[in-house]
C-alpha positions in Angstrom: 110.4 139.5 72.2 112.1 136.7 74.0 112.3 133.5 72.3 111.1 129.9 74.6 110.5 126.9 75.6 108.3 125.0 77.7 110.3 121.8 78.9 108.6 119.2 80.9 111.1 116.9 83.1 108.3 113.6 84.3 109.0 112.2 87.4 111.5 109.2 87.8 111.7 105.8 88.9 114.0 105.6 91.3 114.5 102.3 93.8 110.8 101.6 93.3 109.8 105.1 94.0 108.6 108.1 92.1 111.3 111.1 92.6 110.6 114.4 91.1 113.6 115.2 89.2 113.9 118.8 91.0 114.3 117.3 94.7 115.1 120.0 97.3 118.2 118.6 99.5 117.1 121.2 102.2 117.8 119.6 105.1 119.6 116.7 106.4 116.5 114.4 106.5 116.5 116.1 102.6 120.0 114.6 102.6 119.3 111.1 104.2 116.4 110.4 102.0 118.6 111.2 98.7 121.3 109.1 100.0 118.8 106.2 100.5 117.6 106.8 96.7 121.0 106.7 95.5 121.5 103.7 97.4 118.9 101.9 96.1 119.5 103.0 92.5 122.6 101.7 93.1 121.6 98.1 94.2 119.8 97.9 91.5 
């Protein structure tokens, strides 16, 4: 028998929005979209 965990990662805060923490950078409007969170967390 295998020995775990359940770990639960909540959601952040994020330039005013809520980002869950497993976001998919797919695409480039995946890409875009994380660059204008990172943006904003960085004005911040």
């Amino acid at each position: 028998m295998q020995n775990a965990a359940e770990v639960f990662f909540p959601p952040v805060e994020i330039g005013g929005r809520t980002v869950d923490p497993f976001f998919k950078i797919n695409r480039p409007e995946d890409l875009a979209e994380a660059e204008a969170l990172l943006a904003a967390e960085a004005d911040s």
